[in-house]
C-alpha positions as CSV (number, residue, x, y, z in Angstrom):
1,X,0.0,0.0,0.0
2,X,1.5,3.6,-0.9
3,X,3.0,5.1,2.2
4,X,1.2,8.4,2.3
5,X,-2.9,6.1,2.2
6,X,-1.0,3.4,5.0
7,X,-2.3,4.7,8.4
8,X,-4.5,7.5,7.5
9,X,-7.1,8.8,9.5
10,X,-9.5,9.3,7.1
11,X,-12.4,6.4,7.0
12,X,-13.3,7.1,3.3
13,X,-9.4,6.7,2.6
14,X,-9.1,3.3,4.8
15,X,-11.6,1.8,3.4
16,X,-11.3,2.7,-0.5
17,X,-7.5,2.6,-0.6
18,X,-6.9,5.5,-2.6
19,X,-5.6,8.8,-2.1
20,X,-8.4,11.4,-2.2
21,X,-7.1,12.9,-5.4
22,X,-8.4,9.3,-7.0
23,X,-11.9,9.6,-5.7
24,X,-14.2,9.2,-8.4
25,X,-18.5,9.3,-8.3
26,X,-18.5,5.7,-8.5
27,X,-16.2,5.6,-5.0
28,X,-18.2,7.9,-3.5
29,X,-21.4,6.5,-4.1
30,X,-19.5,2.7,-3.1
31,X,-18.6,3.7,0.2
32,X,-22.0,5.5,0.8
33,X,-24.0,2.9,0.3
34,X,-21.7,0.4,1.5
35,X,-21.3,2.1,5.2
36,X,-25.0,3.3,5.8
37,X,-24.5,7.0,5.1
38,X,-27.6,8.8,5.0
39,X,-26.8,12.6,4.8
40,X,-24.4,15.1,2.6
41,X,-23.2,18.3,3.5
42,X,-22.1,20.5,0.8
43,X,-19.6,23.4,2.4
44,X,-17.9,26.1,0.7
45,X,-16.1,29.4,1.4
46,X,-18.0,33.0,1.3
47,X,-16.8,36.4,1.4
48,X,-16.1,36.1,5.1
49,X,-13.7,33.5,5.2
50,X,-16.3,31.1,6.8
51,X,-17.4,27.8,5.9
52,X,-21.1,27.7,4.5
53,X,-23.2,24.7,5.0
54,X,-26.0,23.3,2.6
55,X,-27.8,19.7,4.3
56,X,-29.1,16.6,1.9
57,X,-31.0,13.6,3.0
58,X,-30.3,11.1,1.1
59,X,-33.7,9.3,-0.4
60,X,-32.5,7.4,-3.5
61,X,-29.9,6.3,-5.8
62,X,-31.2,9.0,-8.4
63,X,-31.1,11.7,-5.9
64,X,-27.7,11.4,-5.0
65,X,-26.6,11.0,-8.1
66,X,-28.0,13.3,-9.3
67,X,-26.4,16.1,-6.2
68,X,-23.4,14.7,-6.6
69,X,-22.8,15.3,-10.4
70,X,-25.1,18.3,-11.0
71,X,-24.3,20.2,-7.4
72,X,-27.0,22.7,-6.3
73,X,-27.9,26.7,-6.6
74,X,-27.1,29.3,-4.0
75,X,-27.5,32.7,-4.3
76,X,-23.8,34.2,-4.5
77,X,-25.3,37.9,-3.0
78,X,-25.6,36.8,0.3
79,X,-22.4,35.1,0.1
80,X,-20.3,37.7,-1.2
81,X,-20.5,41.4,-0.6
82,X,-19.7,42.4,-4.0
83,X,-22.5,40.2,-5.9
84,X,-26.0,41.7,-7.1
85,X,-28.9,40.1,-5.8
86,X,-30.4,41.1,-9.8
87,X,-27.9,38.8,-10.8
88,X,-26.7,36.0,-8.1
89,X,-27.9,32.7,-8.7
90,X,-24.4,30.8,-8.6
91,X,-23.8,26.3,-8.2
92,X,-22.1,24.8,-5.9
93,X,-20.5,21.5,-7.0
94,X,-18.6,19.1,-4.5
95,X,-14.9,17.9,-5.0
96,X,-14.7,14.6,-4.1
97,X,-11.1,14.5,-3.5
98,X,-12.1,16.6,0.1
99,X,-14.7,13.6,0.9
100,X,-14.8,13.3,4.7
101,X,-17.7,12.1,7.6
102,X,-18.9,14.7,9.8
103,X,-17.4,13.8,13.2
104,X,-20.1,15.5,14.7
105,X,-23.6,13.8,13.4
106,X,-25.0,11.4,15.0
107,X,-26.6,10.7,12.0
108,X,-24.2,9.2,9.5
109,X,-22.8,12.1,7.1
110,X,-20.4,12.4,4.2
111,X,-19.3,16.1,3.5
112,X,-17.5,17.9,0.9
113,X,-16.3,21.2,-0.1
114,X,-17.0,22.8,-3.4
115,X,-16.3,24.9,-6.1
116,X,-18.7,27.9,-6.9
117,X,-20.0,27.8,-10.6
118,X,-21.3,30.6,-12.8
119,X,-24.8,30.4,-14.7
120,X,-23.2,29.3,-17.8
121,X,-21.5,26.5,-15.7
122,X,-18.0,27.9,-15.5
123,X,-16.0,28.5,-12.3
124,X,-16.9,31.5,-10.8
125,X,-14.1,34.2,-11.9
126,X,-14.2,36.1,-8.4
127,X,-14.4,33.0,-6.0
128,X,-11.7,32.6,-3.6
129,X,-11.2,28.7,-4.3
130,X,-11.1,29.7,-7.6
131,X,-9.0,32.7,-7.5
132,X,-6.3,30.2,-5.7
133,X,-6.4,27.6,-8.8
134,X,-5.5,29.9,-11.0
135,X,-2.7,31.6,-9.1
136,X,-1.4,28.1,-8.8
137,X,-1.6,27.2,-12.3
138,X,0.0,30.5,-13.6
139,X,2.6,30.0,-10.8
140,X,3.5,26.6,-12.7
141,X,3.6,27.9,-16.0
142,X,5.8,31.3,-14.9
143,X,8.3,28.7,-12.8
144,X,9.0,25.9,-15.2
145,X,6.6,23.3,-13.7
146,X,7.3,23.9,-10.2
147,X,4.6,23.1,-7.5
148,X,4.0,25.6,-4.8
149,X,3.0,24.4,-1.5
150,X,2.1,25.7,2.1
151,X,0.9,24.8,5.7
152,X,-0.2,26.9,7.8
153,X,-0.2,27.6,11.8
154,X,-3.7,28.3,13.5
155,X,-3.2,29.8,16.6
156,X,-6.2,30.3,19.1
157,X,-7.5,31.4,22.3
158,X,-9.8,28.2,24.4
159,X,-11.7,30.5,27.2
160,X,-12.8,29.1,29.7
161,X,-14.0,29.2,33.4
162,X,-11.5,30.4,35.8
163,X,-9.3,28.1,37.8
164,X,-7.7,28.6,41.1
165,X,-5.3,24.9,40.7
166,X,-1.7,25.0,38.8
167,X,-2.2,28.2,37.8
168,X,0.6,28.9,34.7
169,X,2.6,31.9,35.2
170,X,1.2,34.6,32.8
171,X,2.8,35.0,29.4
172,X,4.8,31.6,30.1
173,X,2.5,29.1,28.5
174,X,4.8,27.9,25.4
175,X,4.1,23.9,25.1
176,X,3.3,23.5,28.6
177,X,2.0,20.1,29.8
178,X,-0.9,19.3,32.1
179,X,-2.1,20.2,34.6
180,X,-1.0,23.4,33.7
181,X,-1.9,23.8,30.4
182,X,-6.0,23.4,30.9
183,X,-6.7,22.5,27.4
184,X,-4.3,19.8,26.1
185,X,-7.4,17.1,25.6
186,X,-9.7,19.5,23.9
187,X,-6.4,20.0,21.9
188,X,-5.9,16.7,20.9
189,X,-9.8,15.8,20.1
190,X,-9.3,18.6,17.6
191,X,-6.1,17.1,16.2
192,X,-7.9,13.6,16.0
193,X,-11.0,15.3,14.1
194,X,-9.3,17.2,11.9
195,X,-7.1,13.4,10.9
196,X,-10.4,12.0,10.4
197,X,-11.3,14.5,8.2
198,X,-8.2,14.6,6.0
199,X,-6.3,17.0,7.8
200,X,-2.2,16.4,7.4
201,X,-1.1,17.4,11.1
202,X,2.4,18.2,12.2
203,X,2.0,19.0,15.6
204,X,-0.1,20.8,18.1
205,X,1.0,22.8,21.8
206,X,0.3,25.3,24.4
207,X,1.2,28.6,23.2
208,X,2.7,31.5,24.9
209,X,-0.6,33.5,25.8
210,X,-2.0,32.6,29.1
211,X,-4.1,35.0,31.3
212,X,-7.2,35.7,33.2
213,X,-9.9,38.7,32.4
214,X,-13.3,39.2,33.9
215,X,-13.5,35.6,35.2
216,X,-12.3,33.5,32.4
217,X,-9.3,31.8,31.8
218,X,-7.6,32.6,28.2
219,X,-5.1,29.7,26.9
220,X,-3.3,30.3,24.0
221,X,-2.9,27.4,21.8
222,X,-1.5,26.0,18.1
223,X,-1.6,23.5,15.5
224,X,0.2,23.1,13.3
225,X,0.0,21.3,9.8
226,X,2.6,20.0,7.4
227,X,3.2,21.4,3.5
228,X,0.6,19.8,1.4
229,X,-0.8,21.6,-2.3
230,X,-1.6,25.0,-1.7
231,X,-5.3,24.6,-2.4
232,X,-4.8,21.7,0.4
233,X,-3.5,23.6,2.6
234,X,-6.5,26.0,2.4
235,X,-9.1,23.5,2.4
236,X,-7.2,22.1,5.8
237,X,-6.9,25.4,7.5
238,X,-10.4,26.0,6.7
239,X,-11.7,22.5,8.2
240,X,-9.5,23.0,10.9
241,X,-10.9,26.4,12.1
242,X,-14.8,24.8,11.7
243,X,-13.6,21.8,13.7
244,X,-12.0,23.9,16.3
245,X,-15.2,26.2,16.6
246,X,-17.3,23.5,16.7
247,X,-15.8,21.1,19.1
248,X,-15.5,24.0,21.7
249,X,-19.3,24.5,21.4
250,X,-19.9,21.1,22.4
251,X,-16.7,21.4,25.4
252,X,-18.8,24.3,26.0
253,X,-15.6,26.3,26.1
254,X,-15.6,29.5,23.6
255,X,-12.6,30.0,21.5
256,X,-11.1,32.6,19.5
257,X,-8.6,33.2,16.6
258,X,-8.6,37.4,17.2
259,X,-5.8,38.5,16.4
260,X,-5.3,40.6,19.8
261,X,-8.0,40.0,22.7
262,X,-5.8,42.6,25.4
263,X,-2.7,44.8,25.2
264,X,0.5,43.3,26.9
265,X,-1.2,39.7,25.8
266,X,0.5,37.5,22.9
267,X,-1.7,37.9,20.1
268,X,-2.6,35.5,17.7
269,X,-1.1,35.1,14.0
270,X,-1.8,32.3,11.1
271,X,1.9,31.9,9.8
272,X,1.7,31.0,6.4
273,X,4.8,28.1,5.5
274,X,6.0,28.1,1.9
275,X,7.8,25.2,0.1
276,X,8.0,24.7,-3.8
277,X,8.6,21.7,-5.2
278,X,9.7,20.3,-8.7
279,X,9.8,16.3,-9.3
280,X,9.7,15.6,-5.5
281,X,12.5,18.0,-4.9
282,X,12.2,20.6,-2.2
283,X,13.6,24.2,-5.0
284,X,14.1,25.9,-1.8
285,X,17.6,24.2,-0.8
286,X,20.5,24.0,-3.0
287,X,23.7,22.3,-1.6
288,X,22.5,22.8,1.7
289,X,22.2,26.1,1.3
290,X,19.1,28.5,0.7
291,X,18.7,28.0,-3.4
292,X,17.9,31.0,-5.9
293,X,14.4,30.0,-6.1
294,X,14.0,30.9,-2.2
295,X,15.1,34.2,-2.5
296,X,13.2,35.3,-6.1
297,X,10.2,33.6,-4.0
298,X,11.0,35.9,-0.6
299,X,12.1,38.7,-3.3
300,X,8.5,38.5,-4.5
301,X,6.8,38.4,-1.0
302,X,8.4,41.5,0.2
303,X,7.3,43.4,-2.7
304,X,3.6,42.3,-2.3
305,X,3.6,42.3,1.0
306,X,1.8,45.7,1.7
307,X,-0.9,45.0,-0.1
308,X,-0.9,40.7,1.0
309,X,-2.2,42.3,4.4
310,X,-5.5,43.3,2.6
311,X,-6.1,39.7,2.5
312,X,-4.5,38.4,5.5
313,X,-4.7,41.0,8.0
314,X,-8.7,42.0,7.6
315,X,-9.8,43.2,10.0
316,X,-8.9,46.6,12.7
317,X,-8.0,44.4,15.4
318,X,-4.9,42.5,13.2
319,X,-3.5,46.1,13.3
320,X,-3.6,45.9,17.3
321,X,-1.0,43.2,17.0
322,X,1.0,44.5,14.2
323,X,3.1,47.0,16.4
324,X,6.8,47.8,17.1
325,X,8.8,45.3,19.1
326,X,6.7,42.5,19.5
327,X,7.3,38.9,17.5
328,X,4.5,40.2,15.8
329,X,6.1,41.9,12.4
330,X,6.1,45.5,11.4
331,X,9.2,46.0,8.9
332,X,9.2,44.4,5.5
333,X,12.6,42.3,5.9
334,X,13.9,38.9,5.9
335,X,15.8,36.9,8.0
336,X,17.0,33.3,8.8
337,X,15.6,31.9,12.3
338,X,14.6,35.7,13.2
339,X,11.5,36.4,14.9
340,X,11.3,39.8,14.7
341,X,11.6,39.4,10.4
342,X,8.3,39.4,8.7
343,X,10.0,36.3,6.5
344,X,11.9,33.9,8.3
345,X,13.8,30.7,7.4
346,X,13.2,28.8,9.9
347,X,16.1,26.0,11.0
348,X,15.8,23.6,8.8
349,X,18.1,20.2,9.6
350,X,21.8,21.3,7.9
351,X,23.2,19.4,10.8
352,X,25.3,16.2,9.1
353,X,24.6,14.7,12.7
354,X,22.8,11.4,13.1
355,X,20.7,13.1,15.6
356,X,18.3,9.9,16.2
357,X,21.4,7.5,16.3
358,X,23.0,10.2,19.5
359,X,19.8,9.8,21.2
360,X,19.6,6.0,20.9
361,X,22.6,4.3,20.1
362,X,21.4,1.1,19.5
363,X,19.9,2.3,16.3
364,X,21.0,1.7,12.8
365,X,18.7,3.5,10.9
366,X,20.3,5.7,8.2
367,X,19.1,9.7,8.4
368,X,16.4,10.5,5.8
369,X,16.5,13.2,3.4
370,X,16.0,16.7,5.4
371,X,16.5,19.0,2.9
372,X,12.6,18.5,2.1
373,X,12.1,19.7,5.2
374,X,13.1,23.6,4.4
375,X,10.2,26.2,4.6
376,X,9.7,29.6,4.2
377,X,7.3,31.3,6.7
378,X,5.4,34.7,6.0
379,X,4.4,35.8,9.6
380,X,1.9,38.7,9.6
381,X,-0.8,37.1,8.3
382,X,-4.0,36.2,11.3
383,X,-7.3,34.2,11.6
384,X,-9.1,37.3,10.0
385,X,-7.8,35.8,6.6
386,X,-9.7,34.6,3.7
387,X,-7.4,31.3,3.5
388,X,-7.9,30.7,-0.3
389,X,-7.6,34.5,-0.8
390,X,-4.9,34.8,1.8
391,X,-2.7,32.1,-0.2
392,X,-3.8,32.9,-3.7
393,X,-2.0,36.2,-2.7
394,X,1.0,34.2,-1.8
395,X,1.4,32.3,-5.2
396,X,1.1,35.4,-6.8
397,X,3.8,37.3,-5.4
398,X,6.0,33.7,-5.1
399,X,5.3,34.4,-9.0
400,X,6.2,37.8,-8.9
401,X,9.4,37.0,-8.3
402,X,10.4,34.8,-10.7
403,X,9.4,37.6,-13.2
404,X,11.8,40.3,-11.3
405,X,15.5,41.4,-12.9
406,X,16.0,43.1,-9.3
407,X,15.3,40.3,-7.7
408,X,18.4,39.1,-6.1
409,X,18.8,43.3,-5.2
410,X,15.5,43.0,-3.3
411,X,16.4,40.2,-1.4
412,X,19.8,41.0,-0.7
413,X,17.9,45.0,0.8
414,X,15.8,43.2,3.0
415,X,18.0,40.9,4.7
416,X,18.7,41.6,8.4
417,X,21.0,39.1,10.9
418,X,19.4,40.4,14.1
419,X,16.9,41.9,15.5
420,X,15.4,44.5,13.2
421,X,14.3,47.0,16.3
422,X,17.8,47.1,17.8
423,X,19.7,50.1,17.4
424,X,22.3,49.1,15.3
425,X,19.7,48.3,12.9
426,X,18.1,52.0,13.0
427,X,19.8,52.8,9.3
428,X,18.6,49.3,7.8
429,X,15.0,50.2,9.1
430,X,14.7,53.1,8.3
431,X,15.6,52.5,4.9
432,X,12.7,49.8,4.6
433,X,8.9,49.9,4.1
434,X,6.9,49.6,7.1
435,X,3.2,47.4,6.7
436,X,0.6,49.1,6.9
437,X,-1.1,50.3,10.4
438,X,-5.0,49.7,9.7
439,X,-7.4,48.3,7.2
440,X,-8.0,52.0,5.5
441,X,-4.3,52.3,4.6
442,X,-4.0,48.6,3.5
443,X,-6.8,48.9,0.8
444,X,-4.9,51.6,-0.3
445,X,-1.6,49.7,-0.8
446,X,-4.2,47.1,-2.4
447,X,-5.1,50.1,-5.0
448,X,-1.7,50.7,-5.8
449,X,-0.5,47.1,-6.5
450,X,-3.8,45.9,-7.8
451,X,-2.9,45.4,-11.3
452,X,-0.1,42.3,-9.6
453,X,-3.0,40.5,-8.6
454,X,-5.0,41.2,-11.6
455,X,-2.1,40.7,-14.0
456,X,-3.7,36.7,-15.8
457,X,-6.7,37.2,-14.5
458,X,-6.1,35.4,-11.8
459,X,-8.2,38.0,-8.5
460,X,-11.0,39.4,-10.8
461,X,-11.6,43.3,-10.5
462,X,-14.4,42.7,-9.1
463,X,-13.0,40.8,-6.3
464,X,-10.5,43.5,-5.8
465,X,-13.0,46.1,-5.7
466,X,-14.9,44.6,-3.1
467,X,-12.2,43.9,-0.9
468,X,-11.0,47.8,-1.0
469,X,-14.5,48.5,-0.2
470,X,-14.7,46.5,2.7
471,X,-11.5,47.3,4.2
472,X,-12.5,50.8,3.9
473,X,-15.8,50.5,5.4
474,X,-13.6,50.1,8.4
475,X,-13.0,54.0,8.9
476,X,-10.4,53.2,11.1
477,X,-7.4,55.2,10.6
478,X,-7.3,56.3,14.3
479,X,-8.9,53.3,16.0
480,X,-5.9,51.5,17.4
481,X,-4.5,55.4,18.5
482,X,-8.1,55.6,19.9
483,X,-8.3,52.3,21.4
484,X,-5.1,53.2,23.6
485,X,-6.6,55.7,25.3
486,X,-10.3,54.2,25.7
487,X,-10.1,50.8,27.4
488,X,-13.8,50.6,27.0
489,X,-13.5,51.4,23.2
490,X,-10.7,48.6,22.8
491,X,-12.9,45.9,24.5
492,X,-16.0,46.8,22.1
493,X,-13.7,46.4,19.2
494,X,-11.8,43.3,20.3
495,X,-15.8,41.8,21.3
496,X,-17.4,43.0,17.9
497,X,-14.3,40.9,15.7
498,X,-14.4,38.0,18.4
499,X,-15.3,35.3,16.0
500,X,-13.1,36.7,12.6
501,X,-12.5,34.3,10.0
């Protein structure tokens, strides 16, 4: 059996033995009626960033055929703000290859997530899981036939009641184990749904954030997922948030991806990992060194990057955790293993030590190839993000930078060794762009770089325009200056974006 179907999670791939990309309508319709499945969820992304839900019973053989291959209508203006209700009727159509039971129903339930289709019964140009395809595919074409992958980092807040036992000091909660961390079992439900449902999980912990306000006990915590497709990645991160939500709901905990709940608190980010990928080859390493295709990649993020907040930073509380000297990034720069850089290459196994033969001698096993393990992680993005948009917006600029001259120039501007707010740095910072400080000023720096996104059609005008709009609907240009000096003005704000994304 192929290594990567041996051992997964997901029932539909256990029993099938295929890898989702394989499914077919004939599978689909095999394991249904061979496992007693009686409902089908179709889900798919809106203008919000949230998973929308549509239910089916299932009656008869003709009847699920005939949702499965024909998909349903929806109307696309209350699902995205920039739609006409005088012209919105849209299909949804599932992709079999995200097939997964509901670990919820007590009713068995298959569910899927879907592509949006126009009324002549083509992919809907302004979608966001449409919008990512395309980046993808141009991003192959530009590159020579590389692949671009990602995983991404969901960091949360699990509130709960107050509790008086092993208190964790405040601010100290980094992978902390029980009895201190409160949380660890809700944690690892999650991690066992999110398997179950196809998720590709590299690891989940306590995070740093760890405090009590008006009662309630906040717990930062993380998971984390390993580098899969990019439109993978997205469909994971979404399915990961929905489980999260939802399991909390029944824990009857609430939880939280805000981007900042308090000041002098972590905040919470959604680090996007990068990796691209050419005949099972990691392009990011080259002799054990960062390759060229890392830095035109980083070269190309940096330049987007003022305007890659209007998708990943969405709403006026991610501006409450973009501020000076935090881990949280402010400066457009690059760095390797840096924090403080708003791109970081993270350590990424150069050692030539047989690390697992020093920790147990009696082992023999040779050391597997770690140069696939090399990432490159964009760090200001949070869970205000339209995934699909969020990443769509990373392809393109990954793309961008293959199509530089100045690349290598760009890359070689924006590098920094330490620190980028100490003072020996002052020159090198003040010589680079700053991100942007609220929503208002990030549609801007949307309007200015708009026609990157455009460029192949790939984010349709439309789109644009109603992103711009709704970032500036925001009128926020003096909210976080505001919010400093109103404590009762910050805790509206942080209460009326609570549940972003």
């Amino acid at each position: 059996m192929n290594a990567k179907i041996e051992l997964n999670q997901n029932p539909i791939v256990a029993y099938l033995k295929k890898s989702p990309k394989e499914f077919t309508m004939s599978d689909i319709i095999k394991y249904i009626t061979d496992n007693g499945i009686q409902m089908v969820n179709f889900r798919y992304a809106a203008g919000d960033g949230r998973l929308k839900t549509l239910n089916f019973v299932i009656t008869n053989l003709e009847y699920l055929e005939q949702i499965l291959s024909l998909g349903e209508r929806v109307d696309g203006s209350s699902l995205f703000h920039h739609m006409q209700a005088s012209s919105s009727d849209l299909y949804v159509v599932p992709r079999f290859s995200t097939a997964f039971i509901d670990p919820f129903e007590q009713i068995p339930t298959i569910c899927f997530l879907c592509y949006y289709f126009d009324k002549d019964g083509n992919m809907l140009d302004s979608s966001p899981e449409y919008t990512l395809k395309k980046a993808e595919e141009k991003f192959e074409e530009v590159s020579g036939g590389m692949h671009f992958e990602a995983m991404g980092e969901l960091e949360y807040y699990v509130v709960g009641q107050e509790e008086e036992r092993f208190d964790c000091e405040q601010q100290r909660g980094y992978q902390e184990s029980t009895p201190f961390s409160k949380y660890e079992s809700f944690r690892t439900c999650a991690m066992y749904y999110m398997a179950q449902c196809g998720c590709i999980i590299k690891y989940a912990h306590s995070e740093v954030g760890n405090f009590v306000m008006d009662g309630k006990n906040y717990e930062q915590n993380e998971i984390e997922f390993l580098p899969v497709d990019v439109q993978d990645a997205a469909d994971q991160l979404m399915i990961g948030k929905w489980i999260l939500r939802t399991l909390a709901k029944e824990y009857e905990l609430d939880l939280t991806f805000a981007p900042k709940i308090i000041t002098g608190e972590a905040g919470s980010g959604m680090h996007i990992h990068t990796r691209v990928v050419k005949d099972g080859k990691n392009m990011y390493v080259n002799n054990g060194e960062l390759s060229e295709v890392a830095k035109k990649v980083i070269a190309g993020i940096v330049t987007l990057a003022p305007s890659l907040t209007a998708f990943g930073n969405a709403n006026p509380t991610s501006y409450f955790r973009l501020v000076p000297h935090q881990e949280a990034p402010t400066t457009i720069c690059w760095g390797d293993r840096n924090r403080s850089a708003m791109v970081r290459v993270p350590l990424g196994w150069t050692t030539k030590n047989n690390m697992c033969q020093m920790a147990n001698p009696q082992n023999t096993t040779p050391m597997p190839n770690l140069m696939n393990k090399q990432t490159v992680e964009f760090r200001c993005p949070d869970g205000s993000a339209n995934v699909y948009l969020l990443l769509a917006g990373l392809v393109v600029a990954a793309r961008k930078g293959f199509e530089m001259q100045d690349w290598q120039q760009v890359a070689e501007q924006t590098y920094i060794t330490t620190n980028i707010h100490d003072s020996e740095n002052e020159k090198k910072r003040e010589a680079l762009r700053e991100l942007p400080t609220c929503c208002v000023e990030s549609a801007s720096l949307l309007e200015e770089q708009r026609k990157e996104y455009e460029q192949y059609n790939v984010f349709s005008p439309s789109l644009i325009d109603g992103i711009i709009s709704k970032l500036n609907s925001y009128n926020d240009k003096t909210l976080r200056e505001d919010c400093k000096k109103d404590a009762e003005l910050l805790k509206a704000t942080v209460r009326k974006y609570f549940y972003c994304g």
